[in-house]
C-alpha positions in Angstrom: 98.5 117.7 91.6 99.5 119.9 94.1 99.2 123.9 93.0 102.7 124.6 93.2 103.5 121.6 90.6 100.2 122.5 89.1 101.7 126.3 88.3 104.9 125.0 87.3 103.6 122.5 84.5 100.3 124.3 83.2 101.8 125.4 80.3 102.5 121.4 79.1 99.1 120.2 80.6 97.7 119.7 76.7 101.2 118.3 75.3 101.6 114.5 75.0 105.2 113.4 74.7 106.9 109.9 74.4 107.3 109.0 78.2 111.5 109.9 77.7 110.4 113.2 76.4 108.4 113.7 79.4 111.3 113.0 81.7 113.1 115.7 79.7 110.8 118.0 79.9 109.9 117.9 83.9 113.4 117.9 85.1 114.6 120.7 82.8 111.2 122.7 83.8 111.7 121.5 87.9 115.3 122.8 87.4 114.7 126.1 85.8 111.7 126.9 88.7 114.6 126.1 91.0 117.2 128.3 89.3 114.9 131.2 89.0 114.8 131.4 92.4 111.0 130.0 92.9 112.1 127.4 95.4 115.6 126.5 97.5 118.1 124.9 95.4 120.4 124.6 98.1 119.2 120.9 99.6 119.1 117.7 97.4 115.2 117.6 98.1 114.5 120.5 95.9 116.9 119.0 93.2 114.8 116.9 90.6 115.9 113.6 90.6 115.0 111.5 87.4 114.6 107.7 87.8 113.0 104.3 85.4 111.0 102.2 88.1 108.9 99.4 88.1 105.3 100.1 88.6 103.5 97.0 90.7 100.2 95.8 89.0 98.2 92.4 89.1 99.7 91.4 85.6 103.1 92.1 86.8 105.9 95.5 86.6 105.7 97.6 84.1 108.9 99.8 83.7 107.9 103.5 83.5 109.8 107.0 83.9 109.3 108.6 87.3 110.9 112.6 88.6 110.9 112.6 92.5 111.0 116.1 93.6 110.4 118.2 97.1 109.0 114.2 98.3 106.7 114.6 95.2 106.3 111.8 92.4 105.8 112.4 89.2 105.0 110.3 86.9 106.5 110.4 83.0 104.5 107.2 81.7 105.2 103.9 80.5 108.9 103.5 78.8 107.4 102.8 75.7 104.6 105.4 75.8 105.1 107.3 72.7 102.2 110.1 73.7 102.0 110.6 77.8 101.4 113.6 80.2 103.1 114.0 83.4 100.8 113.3 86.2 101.2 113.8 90.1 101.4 110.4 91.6 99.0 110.6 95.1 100.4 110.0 98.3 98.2 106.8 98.2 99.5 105.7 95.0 103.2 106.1 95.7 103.3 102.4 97.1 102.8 101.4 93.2 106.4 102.0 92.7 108.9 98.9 93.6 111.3 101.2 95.6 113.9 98.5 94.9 113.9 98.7 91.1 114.9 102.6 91.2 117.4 103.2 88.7 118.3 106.8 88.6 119.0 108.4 85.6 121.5 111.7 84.3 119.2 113.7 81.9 120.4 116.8 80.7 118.6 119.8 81.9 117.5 121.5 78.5 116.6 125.2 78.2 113.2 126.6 78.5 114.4 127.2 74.4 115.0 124.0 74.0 111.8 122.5 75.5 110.0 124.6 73.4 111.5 123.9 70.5 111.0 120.0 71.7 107.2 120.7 72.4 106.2 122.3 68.6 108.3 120.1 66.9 106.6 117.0 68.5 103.2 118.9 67.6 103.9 119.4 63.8 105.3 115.8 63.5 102.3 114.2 65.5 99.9 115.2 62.1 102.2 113.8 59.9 
């Protein structure tokens, strides 16, 4: 991971989400490092852009979540992952994606508040 992205999501290294909740969580984190001033928000490069994908394997696609920011990939996991971590895709790996399935996708940019609130909730409910 690089060390900026690496800074940015330390705090959610430990915390395994479903794959949507993932998606949530980097592009409402991405947005509030831009807001704060951290990065340029100006260009559409620094904007994080949220998209489902097809991931090219020897058994075939497999759909997963995918945040492309500052010509970074992240990936969100599978679309029916119910407990994933975001993980920097490598620039080698990046050909894994089917560029032609890209469907991008409007998720709401939660508060830092909100995330939080989505991060314990998903820990007391994961012992359950």
């Amino acid at each position: 991971m690089s060390e900026q992205l690496e800074r940015i999501l330390a705090p959610y290294v430990g915390v395994t989400l479903s794959a949507f909740d993932n998606l949530k969580l980097v592009v409402s984190v991405l947005s509030a490092e831009a807001s704060a001033g951290h990065s340029s928000q100006g260009s559409p490069e620094q904007r994080p852009v949220a998209y489902e994908a097809q991931r090219k394997t020897d058994t075939g696609p497999k759909a997963f979540y995918c945040v492309k920011w500052q010509g970074m990939w992240i990936d969100c996991g599978r679309t029916n992952n119910y407990a994933a971590s975001p993980a920097q895709l490598n620039e080698g790996e990046e050909g894994i994606i089917d560029m032609a399935s890209l469907r991008e996708l409007d998720i709401p940019v939660l508060s830092m508040q909100q995330i939080s609130f989505m991060c314990m909730e998903n820990a007391h409910f994961d012992h359950c």
